[in-house]
py3Dmol code that shows the C-alpha trace and the ligand (Angstrom):
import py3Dmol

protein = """\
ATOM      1  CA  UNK A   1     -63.382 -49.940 117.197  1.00  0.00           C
ATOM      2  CA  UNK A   2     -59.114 -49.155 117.289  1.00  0.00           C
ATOM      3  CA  UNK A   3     -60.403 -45.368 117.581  1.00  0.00           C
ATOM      4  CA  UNK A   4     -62.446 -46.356 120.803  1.00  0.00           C
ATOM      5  CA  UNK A   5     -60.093 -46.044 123.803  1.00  0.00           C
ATOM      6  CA  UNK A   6     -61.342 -48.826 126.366  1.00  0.00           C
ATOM      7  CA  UNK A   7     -59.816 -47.945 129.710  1.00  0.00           C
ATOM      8  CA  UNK A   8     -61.126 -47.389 133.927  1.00  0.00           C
ATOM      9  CA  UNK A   9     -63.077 -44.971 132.385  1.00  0.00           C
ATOM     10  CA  UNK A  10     -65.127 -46.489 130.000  1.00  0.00           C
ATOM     11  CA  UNK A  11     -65.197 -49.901 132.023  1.00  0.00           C
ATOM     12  CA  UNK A  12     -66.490 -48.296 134.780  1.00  0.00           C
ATOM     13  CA  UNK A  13     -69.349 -46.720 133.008  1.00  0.00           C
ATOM     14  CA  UNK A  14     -70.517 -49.362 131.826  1.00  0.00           C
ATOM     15  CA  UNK A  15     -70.603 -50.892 134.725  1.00  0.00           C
ATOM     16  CA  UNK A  16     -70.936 -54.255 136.668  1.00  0.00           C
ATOM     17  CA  UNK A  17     -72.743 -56.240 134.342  1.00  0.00           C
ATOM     18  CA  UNK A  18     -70.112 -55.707 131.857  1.00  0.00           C
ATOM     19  CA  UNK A  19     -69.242 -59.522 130.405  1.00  0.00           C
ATOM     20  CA  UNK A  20     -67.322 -59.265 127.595  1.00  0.00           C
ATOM     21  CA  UNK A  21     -65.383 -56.661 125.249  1.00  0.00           C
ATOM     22  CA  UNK A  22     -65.023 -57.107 121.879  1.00  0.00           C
ATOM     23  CA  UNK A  23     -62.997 -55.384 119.314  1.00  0.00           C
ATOM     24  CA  UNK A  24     -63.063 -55.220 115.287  1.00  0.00           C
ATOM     25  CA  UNK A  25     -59.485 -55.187 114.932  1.00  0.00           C
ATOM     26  CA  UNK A  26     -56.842 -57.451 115.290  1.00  0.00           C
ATOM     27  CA  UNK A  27     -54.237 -54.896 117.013  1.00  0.00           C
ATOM     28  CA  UNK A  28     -55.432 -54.042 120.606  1.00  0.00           C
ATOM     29  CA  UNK A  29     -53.834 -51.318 121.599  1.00  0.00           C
ATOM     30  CA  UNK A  30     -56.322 -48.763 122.214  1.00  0.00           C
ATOM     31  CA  UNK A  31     -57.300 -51.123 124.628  1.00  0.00           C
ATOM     32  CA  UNK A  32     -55.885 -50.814 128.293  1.00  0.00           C
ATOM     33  CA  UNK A  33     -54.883 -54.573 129.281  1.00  0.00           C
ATOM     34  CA  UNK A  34     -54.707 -53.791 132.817  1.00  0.00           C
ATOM     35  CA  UNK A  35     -57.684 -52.563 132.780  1.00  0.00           C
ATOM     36  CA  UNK A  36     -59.314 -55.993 131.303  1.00  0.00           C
ATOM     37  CA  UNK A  37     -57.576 -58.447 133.378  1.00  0.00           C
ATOM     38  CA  UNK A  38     -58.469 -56.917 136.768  1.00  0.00           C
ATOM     39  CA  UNK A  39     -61.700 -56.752 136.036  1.00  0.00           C
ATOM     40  CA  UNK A  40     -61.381 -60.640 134.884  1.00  0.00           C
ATOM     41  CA  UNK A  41     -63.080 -59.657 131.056  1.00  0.00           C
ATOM     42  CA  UNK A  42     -62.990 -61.539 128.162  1.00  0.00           C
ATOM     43  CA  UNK A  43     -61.086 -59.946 125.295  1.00  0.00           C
ATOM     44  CA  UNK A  44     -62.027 -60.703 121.602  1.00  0.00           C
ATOM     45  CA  UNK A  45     -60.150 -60.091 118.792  1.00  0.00           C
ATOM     46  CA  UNK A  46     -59.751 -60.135 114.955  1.00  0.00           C
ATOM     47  CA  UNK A  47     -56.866 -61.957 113.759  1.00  0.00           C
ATOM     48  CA  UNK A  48     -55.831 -63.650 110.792  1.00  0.00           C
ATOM     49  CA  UNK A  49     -58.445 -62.511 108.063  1.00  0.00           C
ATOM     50  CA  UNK A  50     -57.283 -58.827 107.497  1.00  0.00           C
ATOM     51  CA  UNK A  51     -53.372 -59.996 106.559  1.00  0.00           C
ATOM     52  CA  UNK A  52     -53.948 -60.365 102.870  1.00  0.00           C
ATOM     53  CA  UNK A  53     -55.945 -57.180 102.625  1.00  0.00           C
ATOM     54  CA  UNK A  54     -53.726 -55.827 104.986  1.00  0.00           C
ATOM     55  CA  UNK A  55     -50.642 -56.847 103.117  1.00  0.00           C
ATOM     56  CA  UNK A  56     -52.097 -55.612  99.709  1.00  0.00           C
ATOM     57  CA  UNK A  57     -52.065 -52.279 100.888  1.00  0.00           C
ATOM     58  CA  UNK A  58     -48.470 -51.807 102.315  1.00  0.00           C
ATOM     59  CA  UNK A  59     -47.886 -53.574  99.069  1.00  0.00           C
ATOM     60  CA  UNK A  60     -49.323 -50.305  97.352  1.00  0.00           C
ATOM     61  CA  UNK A  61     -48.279 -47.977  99.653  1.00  0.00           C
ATOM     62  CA  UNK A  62     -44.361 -49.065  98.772  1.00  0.00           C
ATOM     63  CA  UNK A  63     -44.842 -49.417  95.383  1.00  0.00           C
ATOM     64  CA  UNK A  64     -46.916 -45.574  95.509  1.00  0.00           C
ATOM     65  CA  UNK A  65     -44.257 -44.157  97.468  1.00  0.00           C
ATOM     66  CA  UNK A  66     -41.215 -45.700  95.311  1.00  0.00           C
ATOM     67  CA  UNK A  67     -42.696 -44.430  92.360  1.00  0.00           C
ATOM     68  CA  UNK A  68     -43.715 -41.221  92.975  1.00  0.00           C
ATOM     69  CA  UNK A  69     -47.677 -41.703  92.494  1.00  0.00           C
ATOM     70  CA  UNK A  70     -48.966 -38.331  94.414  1.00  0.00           C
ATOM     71  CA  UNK A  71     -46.588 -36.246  92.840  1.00  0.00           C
ATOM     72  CA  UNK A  72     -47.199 -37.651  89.586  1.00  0.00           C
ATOM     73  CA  UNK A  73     -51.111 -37.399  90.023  1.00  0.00           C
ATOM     74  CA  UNK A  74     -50.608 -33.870  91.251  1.00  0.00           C
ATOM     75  CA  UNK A  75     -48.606 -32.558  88.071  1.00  0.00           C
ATOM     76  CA  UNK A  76     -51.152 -33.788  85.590  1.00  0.00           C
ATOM     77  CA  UNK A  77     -53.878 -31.822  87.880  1.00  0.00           C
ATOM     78  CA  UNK A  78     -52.013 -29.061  87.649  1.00  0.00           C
ATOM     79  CA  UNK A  79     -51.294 -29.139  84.205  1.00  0.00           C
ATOM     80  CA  UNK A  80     -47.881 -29.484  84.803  1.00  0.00           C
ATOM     81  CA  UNK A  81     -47.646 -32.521  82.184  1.00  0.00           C
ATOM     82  CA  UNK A  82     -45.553 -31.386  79.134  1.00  0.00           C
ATOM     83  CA  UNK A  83     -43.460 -33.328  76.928  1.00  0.00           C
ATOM     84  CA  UNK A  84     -41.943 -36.589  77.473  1.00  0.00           C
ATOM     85  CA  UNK A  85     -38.891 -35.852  79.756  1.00  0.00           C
ATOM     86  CA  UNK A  86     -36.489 -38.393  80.888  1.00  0.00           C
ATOM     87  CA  UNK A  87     -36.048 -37.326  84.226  1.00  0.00           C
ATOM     88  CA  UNK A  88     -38.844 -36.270  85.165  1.00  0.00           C
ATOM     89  CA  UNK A  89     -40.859 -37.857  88.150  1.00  0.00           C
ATOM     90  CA  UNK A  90     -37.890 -41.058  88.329  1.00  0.00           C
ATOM     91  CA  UNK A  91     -39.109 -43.091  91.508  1.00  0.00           C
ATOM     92  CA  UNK A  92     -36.897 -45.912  92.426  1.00  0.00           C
ATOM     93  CA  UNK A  93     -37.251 -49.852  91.074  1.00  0.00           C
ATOM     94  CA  UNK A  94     -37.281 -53.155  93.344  1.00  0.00           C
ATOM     95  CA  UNK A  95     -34.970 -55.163  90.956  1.00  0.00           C
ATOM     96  CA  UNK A  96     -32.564 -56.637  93.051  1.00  0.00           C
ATOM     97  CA  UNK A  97     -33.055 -54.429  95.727  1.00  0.00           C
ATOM     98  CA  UNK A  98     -33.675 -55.101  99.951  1.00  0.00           C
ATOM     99  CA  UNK A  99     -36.512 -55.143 101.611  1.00  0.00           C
ATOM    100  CA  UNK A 100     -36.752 -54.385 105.673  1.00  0.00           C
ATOM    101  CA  UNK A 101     -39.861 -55.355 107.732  1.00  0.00           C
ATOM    102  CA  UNK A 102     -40.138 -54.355 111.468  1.00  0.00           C
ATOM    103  CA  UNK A 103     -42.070 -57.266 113.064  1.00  0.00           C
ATOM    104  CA  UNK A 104     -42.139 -59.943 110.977  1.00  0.00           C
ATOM    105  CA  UNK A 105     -45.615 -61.119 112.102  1.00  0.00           C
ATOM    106  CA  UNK A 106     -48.442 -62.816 109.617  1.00  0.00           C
ATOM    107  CA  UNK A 107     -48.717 -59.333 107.922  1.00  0.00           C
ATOM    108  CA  UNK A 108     -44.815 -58.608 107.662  1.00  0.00           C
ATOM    109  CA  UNK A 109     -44.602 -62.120 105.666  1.00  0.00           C
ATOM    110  CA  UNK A 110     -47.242 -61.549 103.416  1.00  0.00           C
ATOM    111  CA  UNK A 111     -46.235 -58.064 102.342  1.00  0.00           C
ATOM    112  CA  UNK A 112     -42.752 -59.792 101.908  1.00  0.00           C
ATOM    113  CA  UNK A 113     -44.033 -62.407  99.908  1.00  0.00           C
ATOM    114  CA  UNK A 114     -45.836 -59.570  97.417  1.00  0.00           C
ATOM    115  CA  UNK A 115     -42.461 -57.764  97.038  1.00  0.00           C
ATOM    116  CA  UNK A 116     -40.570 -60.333  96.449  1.00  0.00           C
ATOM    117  CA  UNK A 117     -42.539 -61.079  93.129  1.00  0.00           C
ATOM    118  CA  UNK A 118     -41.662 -57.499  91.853  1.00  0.00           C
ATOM    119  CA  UNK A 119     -37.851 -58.177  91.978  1.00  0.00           C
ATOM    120  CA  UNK A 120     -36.845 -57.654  95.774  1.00  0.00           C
ATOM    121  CA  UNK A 121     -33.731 -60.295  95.798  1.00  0.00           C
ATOM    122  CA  UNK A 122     -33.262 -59.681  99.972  1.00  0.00           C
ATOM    123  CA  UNK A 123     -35.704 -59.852 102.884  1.00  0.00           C
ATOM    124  CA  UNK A 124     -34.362 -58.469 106.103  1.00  0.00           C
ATOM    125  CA  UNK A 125     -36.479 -58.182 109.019  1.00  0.00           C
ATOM    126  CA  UNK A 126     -35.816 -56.818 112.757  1.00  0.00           C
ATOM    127  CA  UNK A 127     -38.411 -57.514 116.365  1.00  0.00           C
ATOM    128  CA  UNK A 128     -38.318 -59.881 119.474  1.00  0.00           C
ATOM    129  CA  UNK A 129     -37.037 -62.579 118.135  1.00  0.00           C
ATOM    130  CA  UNK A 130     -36.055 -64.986 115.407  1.00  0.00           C
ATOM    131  CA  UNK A 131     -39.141 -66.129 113.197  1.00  0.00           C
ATOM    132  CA  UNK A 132     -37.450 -69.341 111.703  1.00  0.00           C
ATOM    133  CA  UNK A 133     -39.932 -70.810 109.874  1.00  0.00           C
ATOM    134  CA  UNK A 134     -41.090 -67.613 108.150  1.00  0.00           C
ATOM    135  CA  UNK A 135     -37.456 -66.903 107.835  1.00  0.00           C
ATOM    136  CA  UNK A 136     -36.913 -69.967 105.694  1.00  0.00           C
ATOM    137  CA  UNK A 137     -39.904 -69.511 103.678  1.00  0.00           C
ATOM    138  CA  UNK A 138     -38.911 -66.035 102.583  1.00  0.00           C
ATOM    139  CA  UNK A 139     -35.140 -66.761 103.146  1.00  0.00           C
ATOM    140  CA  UNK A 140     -35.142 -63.730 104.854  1.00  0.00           C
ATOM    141  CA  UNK A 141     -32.426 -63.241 107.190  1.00  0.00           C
ATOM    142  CA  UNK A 142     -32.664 -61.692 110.955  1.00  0.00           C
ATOM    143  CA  UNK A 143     -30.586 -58.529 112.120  1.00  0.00           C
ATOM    144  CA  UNK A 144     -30.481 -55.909 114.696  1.00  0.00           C
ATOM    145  CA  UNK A 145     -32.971 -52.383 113.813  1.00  0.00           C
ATOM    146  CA  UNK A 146     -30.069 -50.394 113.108  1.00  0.00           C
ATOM    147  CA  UNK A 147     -28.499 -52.849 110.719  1.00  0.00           C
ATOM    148  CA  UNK A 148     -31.856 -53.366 109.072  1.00  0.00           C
ATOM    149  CA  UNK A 149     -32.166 -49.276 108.752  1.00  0.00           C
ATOM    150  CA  UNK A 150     -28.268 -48.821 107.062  1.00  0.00           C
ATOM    151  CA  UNK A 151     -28.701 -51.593 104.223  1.00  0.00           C
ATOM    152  CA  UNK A 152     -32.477 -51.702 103.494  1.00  0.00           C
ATOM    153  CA  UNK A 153     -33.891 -49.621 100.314  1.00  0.00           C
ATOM    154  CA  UNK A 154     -37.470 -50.509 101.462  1.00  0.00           C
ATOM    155  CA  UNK A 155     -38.402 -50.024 105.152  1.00  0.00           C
ATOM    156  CA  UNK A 156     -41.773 -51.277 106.354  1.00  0.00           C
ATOM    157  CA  UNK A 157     -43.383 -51.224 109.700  1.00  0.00           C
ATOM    158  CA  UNK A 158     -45.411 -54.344 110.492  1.00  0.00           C
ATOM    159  CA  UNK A 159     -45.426 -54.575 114.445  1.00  0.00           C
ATOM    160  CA  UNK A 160     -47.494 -54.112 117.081  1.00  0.00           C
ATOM    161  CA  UNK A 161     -47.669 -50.590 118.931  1.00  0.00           C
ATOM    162  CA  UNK A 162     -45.896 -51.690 122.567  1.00  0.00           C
ATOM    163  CA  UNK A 163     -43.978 -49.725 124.938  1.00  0.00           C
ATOM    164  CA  UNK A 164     -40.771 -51.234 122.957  1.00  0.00           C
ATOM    165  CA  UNK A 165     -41.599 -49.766 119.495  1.00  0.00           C
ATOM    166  CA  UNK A 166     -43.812 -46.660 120.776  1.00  0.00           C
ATOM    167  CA  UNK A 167     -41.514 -43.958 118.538  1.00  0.00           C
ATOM    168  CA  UNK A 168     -38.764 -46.244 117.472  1.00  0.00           C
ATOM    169  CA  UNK A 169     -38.625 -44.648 114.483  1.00  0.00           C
ATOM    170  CA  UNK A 170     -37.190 -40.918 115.707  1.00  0.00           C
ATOM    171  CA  UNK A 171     -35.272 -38.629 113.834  1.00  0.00           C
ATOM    172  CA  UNK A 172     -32.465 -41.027 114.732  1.00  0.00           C
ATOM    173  CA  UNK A 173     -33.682 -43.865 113.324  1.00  0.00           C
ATOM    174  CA  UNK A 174     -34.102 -42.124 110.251  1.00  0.00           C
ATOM    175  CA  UNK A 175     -30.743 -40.206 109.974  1.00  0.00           C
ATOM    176  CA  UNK A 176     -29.525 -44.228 109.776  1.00  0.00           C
ATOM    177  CA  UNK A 177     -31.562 -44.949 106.573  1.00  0.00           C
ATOM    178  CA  UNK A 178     -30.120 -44.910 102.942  1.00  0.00           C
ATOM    179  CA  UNK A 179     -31.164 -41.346 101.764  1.00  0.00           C
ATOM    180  CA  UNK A 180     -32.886 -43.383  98.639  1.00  0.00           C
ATOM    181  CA  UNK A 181     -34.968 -45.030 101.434  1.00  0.00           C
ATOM    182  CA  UNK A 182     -38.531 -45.186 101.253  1.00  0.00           C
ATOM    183  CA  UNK A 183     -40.507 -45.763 104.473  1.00  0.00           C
ATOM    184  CA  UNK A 184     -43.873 -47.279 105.007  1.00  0.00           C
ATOM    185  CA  UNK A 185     -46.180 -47.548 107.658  1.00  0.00           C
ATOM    186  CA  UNK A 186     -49.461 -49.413 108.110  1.00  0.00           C
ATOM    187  CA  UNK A 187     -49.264 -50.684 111.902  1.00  0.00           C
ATOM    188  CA  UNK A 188     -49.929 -48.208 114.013  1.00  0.00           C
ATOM    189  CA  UNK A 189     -48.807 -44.097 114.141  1.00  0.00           C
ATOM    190  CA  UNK A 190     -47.693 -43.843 117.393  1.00  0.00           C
ATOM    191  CA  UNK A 191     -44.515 -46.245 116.603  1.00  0.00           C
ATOM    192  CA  UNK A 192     -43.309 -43.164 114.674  1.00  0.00           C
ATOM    193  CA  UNK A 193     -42.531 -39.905 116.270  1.00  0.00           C
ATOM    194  CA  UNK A 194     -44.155 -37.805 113.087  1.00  0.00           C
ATOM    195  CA  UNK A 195     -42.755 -34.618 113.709  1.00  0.00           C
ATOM    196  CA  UNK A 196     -39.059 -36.259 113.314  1.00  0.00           C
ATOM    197  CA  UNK A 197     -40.980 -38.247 110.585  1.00  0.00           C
ATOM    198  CA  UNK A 198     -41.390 -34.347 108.406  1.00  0.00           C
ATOM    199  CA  UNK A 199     -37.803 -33.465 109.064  1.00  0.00           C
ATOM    200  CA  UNK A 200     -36.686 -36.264 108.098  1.00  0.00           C
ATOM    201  CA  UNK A 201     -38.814 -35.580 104.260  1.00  0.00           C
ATOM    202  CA  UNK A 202     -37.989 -31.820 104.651  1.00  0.00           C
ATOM    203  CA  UNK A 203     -34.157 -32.336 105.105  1.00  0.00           C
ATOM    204  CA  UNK A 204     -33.944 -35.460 102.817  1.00  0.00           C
ATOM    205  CA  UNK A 205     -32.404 -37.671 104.980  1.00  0.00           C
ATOM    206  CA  UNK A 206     -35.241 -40.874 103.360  1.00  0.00           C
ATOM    207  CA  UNK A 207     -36.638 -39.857  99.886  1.00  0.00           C
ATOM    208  CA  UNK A 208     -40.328 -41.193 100.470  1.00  0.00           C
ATOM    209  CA  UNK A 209     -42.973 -41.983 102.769  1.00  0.00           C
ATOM    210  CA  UNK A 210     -46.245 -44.233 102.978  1.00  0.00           C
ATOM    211  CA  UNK A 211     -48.616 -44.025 105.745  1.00  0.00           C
ATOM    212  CA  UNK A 212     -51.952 -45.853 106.663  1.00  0.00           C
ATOM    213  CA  UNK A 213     -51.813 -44.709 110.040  1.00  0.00           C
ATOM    214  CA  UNK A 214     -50.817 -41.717 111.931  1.00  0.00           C
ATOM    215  CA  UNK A 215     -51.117 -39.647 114.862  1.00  0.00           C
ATOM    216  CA  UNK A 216     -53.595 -38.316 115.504  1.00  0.00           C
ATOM    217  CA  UNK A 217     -56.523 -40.658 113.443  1.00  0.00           C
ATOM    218  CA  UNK A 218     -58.129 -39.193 111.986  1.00  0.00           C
ATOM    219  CA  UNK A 219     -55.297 -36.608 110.838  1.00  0.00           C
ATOM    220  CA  UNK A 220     -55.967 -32.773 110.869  1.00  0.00           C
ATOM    221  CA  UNK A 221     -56.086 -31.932 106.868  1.00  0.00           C
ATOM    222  CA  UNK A 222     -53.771 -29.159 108.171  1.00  0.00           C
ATOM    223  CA  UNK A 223     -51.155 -31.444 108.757  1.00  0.00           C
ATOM    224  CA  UNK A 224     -47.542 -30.826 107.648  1.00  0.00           C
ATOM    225  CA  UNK A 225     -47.310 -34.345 106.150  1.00  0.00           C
ATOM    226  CA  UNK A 226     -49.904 -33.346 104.249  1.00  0.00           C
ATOM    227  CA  UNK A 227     -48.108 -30.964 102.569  1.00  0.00           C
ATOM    228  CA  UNK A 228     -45.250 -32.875 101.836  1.00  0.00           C
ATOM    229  CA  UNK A 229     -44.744 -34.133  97.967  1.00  0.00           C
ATOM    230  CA  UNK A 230     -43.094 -37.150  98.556  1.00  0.00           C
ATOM    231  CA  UNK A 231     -45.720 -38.501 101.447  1.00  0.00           C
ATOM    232  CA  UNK A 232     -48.695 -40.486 100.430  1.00  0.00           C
ATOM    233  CA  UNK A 233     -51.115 -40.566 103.623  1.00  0.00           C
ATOM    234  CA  UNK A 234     -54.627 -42.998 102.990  1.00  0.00           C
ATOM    235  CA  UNK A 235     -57.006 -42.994 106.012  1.00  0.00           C
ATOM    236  CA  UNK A 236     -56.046 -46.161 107.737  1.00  0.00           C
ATOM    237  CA  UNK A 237     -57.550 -48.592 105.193  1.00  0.00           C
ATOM    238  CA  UNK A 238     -55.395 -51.443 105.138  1.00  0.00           C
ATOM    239  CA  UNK A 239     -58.302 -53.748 106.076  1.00  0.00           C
ATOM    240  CA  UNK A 240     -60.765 -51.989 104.002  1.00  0.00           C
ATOM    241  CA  UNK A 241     -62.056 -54.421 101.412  1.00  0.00           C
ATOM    242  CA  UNK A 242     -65.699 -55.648 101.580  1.00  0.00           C
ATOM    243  CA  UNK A 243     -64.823 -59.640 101.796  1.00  0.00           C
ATOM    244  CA  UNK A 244     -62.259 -58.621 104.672  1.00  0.00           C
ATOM    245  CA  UNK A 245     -64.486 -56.430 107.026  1.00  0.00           C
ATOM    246  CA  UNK A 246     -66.972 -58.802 105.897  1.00  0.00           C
ATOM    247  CA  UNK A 247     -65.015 -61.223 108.092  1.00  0.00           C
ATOM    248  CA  UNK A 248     -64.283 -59.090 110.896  1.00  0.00           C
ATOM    249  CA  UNK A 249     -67.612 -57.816 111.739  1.00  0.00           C
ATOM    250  CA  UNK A 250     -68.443 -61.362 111.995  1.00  0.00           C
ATOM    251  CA  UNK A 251     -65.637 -62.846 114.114  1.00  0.00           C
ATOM    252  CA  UNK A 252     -66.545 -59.466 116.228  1.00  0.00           C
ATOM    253  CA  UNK A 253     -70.020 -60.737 116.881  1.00  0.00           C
ATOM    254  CA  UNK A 254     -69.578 -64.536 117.550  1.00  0.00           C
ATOM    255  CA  UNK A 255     -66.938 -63.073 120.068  1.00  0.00           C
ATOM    256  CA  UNK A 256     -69.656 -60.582 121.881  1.00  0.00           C
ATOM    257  CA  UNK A 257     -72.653 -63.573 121.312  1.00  0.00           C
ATOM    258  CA  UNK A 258     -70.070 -66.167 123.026  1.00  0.00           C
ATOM    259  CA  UNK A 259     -68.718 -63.885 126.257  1.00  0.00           C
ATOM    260  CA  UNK A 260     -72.637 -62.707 126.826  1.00  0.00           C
ATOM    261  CA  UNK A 261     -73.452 -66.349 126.771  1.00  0.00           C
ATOM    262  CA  UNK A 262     -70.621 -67.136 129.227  1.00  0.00           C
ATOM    263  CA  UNK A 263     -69.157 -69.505 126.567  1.00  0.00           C
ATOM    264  CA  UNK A 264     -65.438 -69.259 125.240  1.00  0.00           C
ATOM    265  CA  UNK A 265     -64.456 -66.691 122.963  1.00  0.00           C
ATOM    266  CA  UNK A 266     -63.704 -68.071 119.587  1.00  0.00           C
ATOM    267  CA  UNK A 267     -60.311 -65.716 119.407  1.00  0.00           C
ATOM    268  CA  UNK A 268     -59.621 -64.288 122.332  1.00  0.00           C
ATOM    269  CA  UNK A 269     -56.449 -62.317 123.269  1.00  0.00           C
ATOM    270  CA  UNK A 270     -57.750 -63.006 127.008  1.00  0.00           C
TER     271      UNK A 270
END
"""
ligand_1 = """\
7
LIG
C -56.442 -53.646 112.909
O -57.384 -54.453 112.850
O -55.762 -53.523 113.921
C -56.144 -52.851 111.698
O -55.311 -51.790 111.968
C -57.427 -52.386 111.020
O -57.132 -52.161 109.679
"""
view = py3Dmol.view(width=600, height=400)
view.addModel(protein, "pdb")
view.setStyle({"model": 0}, {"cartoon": {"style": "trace"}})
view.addModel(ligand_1, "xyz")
view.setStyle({"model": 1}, {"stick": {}})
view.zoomTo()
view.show()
């Protein structure tokens, strides 16, 4: 599992007879790919069927954080709920509005794709490289990180965790975002720096925040993001729907049955 780290350690203990590894997950970071390839083992993987579930979620998450969904929950708890009031608990609307998405991979499209039926009228996206194809499909257009911070309303964070994005987003990063900005994240935690993540909500500088994943997983309850009123963190569930982890378990086990059987993986990452 992604909360499983699989390094010397845990290679070595298990020892010689060791044929295959096999994760449920289609990001592989917690798994130490130097590790693998000198010892020559197969690496399975679960790509593809988690996107749509996946994408649903950041979907949410956006939406949740734009419009101000735990505050909103938390004032009718606390009775807080009084007359109709015309400015009270105003999130921000995707009409015409930009969307930026770091790593514009399978799930970067599809969570594109979703927005763009709620009003979103431009797709920017920053990573490695152009993505024509998907570019053209969602006549989304490809510019540098900082340029994709400055003019985006919606930021979203749909790339692997590598030693390239590992804390991109910094207090930096953030200071560059409109201050009507709302930021979501449901790759991985470590591409944020959290603690710069906080001051960034405590001083303003974005006005929202969506996170499936943090740092630590699972996260302390006595965590300052926690405590924040305009940050909605759900315990990395992006792929949690039964017909999706359905799928995953599966491709996990054909993977295992295949490298014990000495047979090709059918999706590998090695
Ligand atoms: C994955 O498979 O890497 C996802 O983060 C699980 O939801």
């Amino acid at each position: 599992m992604l909360t499983d780290k699989v390094d010397d350690e845990l290679l070595d203990t298990a020892g010689q007879q060791l044929k295959v590894v096999s994760t449920m997950s289609v990001g592989y970071d917690h798994v130490d790919m130097e590790a693998i390839k000198k010892r020559k083992l197969p690496l399975g993987y679960t790509p593809d069927v988690l996107t749509d579930a996946t994408a649903d979620l950041t979907a949410l998450l956006t939406l949740a954080a734009a419009r101000r969904i735990k505050e909103s929950i938390d004032a009718v708890r606390n009775g807080e709920w009084r007359e109709w009031r015309p400015n009270w608990l105003c999130g921000s609307q995707f009409t015409q509005k930009t969307l930026g998405v770091v790593g514009l991979g399978r799930i970067g499209e599809a969570v594109a794709h979703r927005l763009k039926a709620f009003g979103i009228s431009q797709v920017l996206y920053s990573g490695r490289s152009e993505k024509p194809e998907a570019s053209k499909r969602l006549q989304a257009q490809f510019v540098p990180f900082d340029e994709l911070l400055a003019k985006s309303d919606y930021v979203i964070v749909c790339c692997a965790l590598t030693k390239e994005t590992k804390e991109m987003f910094n207090y930096d990063a953030f200071k560059k975002m409109k201050r009507s900005a709302v930021f979501v994240n449901s790759a991985r935690g470590g591409i944020v720096q959290q603690d710069d993540l906080v001051r960034a909500l405590e001083d303003d500088l974005i006005a929202a925040a969506g996170l499936d994943v943090t740092t630590p997983e699972p996260l302390p309850p006595t965590s300052k993001l926690l405590q924040l009123p305009n940050c909605i963190v759900v315990p990395h569930i992006g792929s949690a729907t039964l017909e999706t982890r359905d799928q995953m378990g599966l491709m996990a086990v054909r993977n295992l049955e295949a490298g014990i059987q000495d047979k090709a993986l059918p999706t590998s990452v090695l």
